[in-house]
C-alpha positions in Angstrom: 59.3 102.9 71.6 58.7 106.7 70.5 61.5 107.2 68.1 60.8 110.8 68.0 61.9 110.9 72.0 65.8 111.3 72.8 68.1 108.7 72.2 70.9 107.6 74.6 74.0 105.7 74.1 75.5 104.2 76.8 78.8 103.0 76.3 80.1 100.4 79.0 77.5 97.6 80.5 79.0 97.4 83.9 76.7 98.2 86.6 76.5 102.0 86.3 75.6 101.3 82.9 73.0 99.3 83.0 71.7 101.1 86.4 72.0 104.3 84.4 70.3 102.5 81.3 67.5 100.9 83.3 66.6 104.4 85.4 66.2 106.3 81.9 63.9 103.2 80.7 61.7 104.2 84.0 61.8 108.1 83.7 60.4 108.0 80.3 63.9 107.8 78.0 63.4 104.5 76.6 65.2 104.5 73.1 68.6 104.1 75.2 71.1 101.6 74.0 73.9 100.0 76.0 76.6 99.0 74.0 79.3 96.3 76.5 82.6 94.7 75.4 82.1 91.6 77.2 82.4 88.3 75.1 80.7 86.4 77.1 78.0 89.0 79.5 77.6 92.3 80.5 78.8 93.0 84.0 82.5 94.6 84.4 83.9 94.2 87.2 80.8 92.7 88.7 81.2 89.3 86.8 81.7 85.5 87.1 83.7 83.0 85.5 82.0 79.3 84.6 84.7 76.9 84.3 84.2 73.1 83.1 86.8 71.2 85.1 87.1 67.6 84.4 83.0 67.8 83.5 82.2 69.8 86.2 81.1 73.4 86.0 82.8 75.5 89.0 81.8 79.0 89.5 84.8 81.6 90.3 84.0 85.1 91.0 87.0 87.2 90.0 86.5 90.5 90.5 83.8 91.8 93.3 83.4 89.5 95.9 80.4 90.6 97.5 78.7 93.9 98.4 76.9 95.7 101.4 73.6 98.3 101.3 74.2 101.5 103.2 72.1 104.1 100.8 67.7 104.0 100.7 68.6 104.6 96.9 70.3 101.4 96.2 68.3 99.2 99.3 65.2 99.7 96.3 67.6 98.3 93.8 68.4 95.3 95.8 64.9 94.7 96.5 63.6 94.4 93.2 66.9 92.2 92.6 66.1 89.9 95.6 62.1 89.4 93.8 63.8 88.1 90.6 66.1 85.3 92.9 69.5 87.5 91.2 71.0 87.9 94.6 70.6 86.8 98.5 72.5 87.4 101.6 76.0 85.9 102.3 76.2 83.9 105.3 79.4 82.9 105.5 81.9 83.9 108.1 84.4 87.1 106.9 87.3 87.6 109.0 90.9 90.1 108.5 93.7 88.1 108.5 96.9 88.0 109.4 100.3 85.4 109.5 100.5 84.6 112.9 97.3 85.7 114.1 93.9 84.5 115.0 91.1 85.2 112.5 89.7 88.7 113.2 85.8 88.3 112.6 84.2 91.5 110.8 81.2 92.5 112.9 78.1 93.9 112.1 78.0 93.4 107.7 75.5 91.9 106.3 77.4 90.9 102.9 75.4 90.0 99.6 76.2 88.0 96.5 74.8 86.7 93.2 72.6 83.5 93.7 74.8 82.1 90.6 77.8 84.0 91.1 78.0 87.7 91.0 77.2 87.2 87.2 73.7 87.2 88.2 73.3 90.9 88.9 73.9 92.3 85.7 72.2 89.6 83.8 69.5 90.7 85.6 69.2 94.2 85.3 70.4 93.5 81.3 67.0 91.8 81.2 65.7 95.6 82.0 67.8 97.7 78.6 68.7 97.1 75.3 72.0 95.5 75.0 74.2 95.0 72.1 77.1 93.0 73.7 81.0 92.1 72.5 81.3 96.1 70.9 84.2 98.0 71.2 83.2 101.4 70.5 86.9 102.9 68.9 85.3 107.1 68.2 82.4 109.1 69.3 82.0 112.8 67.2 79.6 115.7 68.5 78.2 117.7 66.2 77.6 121.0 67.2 74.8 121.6 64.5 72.4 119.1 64.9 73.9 119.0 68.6 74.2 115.2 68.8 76.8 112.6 69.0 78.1 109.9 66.5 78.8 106.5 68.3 81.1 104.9 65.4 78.7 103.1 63.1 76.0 102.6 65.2 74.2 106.0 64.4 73.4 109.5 66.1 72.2 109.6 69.6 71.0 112.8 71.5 72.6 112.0 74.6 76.3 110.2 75.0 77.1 107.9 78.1 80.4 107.4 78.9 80.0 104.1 82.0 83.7 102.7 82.3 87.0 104.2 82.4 90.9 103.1 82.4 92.9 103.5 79.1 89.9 103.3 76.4 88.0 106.0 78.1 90.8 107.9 77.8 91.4 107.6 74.5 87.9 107.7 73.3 87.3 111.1 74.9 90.2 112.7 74.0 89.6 114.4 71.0 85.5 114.5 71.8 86.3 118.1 71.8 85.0 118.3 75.3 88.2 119.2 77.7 86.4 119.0 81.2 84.9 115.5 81.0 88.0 114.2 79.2 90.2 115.6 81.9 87.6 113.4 84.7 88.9 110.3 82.0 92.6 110.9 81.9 93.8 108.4 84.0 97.7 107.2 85.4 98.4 103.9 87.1 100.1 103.3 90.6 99.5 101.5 94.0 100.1 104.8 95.7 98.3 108.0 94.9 100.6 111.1 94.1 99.7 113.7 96.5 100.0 116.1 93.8 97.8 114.3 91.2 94.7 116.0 89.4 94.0 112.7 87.5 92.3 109.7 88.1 94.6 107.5 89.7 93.7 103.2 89.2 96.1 100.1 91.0 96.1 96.9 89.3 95.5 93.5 90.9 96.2 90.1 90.1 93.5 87.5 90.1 93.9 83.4 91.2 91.1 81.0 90.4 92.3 77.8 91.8 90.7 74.1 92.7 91.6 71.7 95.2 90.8 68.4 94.9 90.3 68.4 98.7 88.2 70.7 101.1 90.3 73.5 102.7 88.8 73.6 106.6 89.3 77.3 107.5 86.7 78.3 109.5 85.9 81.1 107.5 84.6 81.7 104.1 86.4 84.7 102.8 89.3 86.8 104.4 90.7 90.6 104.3 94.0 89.4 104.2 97.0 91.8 105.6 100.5 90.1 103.7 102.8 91.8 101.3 101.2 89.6 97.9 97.7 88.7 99.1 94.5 90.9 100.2 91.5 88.6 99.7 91.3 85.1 99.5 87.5 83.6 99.3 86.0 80.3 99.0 83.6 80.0 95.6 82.5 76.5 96.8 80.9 77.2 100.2 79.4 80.4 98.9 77.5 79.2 96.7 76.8 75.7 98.3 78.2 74.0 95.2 78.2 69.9 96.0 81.3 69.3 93.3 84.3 67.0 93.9 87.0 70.3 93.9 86.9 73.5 95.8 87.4 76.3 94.5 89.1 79.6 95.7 89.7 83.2 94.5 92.9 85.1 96.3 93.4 88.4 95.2 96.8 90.5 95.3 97.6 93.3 97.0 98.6 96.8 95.0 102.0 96.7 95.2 102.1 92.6 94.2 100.0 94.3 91.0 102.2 97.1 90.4 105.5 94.9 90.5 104.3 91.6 88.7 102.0 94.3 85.6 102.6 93.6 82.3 100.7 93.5 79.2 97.3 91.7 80.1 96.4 91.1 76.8 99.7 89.1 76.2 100.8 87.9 79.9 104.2 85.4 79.1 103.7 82.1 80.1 106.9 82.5 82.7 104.9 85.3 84.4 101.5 83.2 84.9 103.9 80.4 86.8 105.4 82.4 88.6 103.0 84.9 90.0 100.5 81.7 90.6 103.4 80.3 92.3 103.9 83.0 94.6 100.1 83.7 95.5 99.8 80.2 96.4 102.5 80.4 98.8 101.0 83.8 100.0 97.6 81.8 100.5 99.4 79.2 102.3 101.4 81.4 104.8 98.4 83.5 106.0 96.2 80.7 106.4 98.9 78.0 108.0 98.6 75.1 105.5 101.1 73.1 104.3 102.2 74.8 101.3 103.7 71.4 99.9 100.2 69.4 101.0 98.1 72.3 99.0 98.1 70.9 95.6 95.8 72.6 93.3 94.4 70.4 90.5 93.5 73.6 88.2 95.0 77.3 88.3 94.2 80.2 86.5 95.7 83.9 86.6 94.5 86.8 85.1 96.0 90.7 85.5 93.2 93.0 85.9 95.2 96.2 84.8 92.6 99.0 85.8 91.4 97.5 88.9 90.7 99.9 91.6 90.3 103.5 91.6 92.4 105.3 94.2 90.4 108.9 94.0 86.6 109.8 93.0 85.1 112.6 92.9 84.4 115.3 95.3 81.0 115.8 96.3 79.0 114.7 93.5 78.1 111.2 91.8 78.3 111.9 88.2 79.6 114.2 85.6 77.5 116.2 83.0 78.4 118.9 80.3 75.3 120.2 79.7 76.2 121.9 76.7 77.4 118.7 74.8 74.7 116.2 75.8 77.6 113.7 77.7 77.9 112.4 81.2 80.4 109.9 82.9 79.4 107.5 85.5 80.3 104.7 87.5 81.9 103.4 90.8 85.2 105.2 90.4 83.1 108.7 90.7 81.6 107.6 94.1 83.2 104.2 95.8 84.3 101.2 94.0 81.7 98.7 95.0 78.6 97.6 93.2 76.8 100.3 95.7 78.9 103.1 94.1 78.8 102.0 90.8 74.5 101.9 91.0 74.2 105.1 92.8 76.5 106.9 90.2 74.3 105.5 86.9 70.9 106.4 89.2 72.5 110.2 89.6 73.5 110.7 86.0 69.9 109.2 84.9 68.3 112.1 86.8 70.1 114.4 85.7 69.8 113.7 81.8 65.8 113.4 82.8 66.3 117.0 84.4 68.5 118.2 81.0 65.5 116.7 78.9 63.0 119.0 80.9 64.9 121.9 80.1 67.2 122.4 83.2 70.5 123.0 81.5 73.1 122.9 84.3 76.4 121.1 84.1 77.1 118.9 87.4 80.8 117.7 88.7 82.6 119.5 86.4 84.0 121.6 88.7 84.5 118.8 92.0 88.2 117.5 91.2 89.2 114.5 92.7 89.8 113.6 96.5 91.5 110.3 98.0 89.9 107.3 98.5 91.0 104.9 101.3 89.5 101.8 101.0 90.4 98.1 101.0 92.4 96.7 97.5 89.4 94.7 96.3 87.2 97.7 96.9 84.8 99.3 99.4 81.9 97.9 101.3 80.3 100.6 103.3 78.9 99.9 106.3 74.9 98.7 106.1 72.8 100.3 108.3 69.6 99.1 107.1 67.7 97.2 104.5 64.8 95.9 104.7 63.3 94.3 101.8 59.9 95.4 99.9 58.1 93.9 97.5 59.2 95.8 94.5 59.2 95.0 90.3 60.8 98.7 89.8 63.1 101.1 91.7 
């Protein structure tokens, strides 16, 4: 590493991150450093849980459930991730779901996962950066003398990353002294957008990981579910051909379940685990016609994932950049909030530091405000039109 070329902090190792990260790496910026809260691996909201049950290991994914190519940019991506075995096409059946109804097959998507949960993906492009994982970066300080940024105690960096968002990104841009890409940070919380709104606007969703001792025929493997608690419900075992003696599902809740049932997710009261577990289960059972008292779960597990979904991005461009300052945001909520979105957004700001590098001084998306997003609760999947897979150890 040339430490006399610019340095880059990225703070936040979800996938826009580590996209962002990786593309700097390739275009010649390689003292970059991602620094990631996660405890246990980088990833956000593209992440897995292992859980040992009774000696087994069970994989749940509890946040992104699978995601679709539509974009050249991010087919190369996939490629290279397809050579290193991270991720392969989904073939199980998808359908929308409804009480009452028959399953409602979704036509023409060709879905893809992690080959080890969706934990694979950014362990894989981690392989590609340098990481320093389980960080909270509390204050960033730009100083307008030697025109770089202070990342807490971790040193002075040329160029400042900010890759996640919700309540920390707020707060940590705040007083950065640079009004127009904290104002693209300030963020509220609602499962309906205010019409009048200028700010980012995130639902929250709760999150069920639960075994059966018993297999759950469906005929279908994961379901866009339409009932007043429940908008996804997805079978971990099947996906991922797992031979173990339970079988494991994640159902999702809908926006307003999120917004009724949110408290503190740091501190969620025991009462409130039982009974919001209690009443996805019965929302599980009454879309999909089982026996509510015959679906026994032999392991449960609930988590409130308080800034889940973004319900506005951008206008028009796919990252933000005050040219002046050195700093850029990026990630899925600027684009679409799939993994797509979140990969095309860390590719865009890349190029554009790259470009800043080379002299081209132009701010980008300061200027775009926000526009509503309509897409499902769990997130996006745009439609794929084509992807055919190369060869490929670089994108």
């Amino acid at each position: 590493m040339n430490r006399n070329e610019p340095s880059v902090a990225v703070i936040g190792g979800g996938i826009s991150g580590l996209v962002c990260a990786a593309r700097l790496s390739q275009l010649g910026l390689a003292n970059t450093k991602v620094f990631d809260t996660g405890k246990r691996a980088p990833g956000g909201r593209c992440s897995s849980r292992y859980i040992n049950i009774c000696g087994e290991v069970h994989i749940f994914d509890h946040a992104v459930q699978f995601f679709t190519v539509s974009d050249p940019r991010f087919a190369k991506i996939v490629s290279f991730l397809h050579t290193k075995k991270a991720v392969k096409v989904w073939s199980g059946k998808i359908v929308k779901l409804k009480k009452g109804t028959e399953p409602n097959e979704v036509q023409d998507l060709q879905a893809f996962i992690g080959t080890r949960g969706m934990q694979s993906i950014p362990e894989c492009l981690s392989s590609l950066v340098q990481l320093e994982g389980n960080v909270w970066i509390n204050n960033v300080h730009w100083d307008s003398v030697i025109k770089k940024w202070k990342v807490d105690d971790h040193g002075w960096f040329d160029y400042l990353v900010v890759a996640h968002n919700g309540k920390c990104a707020d707060r940590l841009m705040a007083d950065s002294g640079v009004p127009q890409i904290h104002n693209l940070l300030r963020v509220k919380f609602g499962p309906v957008l205010s019409p009048k709104t200028s700010v980012m606007q995130l639902c929250s969703l709760w999150v069920l990981l639960v075994a059966f001792p018993n297999k759950i025929e469906l005929g279908y493997d994961g379901a866009f579910v339409e009932h007043p608690n429940v908008s996804w419900i997805g079978n971990n075992t099947d996906k991922y051909s797992a031979e173990n003696n339970l079988h494991c599902w994640t159902v999702i809740s809908t926006k307003n379940f999120g917004a009724t049932h949110k408290v503190p997710q740091e501190h969620i009261p025991p009462s409130k685990e039982k009974e919001v577990t209690h009443l996805l289960l019965d929302g599980l059972a009454e879309v999909t016609g089982l026996d509510r008292k015959t679906v026994t779960p032999s392991f449960t597990k609930v988590q409130l994932w308080g800034a889940a979904n973004p319900l506005n991005a951008l206008k028009g461009e796919e990252c933000a950049f005050k040219a002046s300052h050195n700093v850029g945001i990026c990630g899925d909520w600027l684009v679409s909030p799939c993994i797509e979105g979140a990969a095309l957004s860390g590719l865009a700001l890349a190029e554009v530091i790259d470009k800043h590098v080379k002299g081209e001084r132009t701010d980008v998306g300061l200027q775009s405000g926000l526009a509503p997003l309509e897409t499902e609760a769990i997130g996006s999947f745009p439609a794929n039109k084509s992807l055919i897979f190369k060869p490929a150890t670089q994108y």
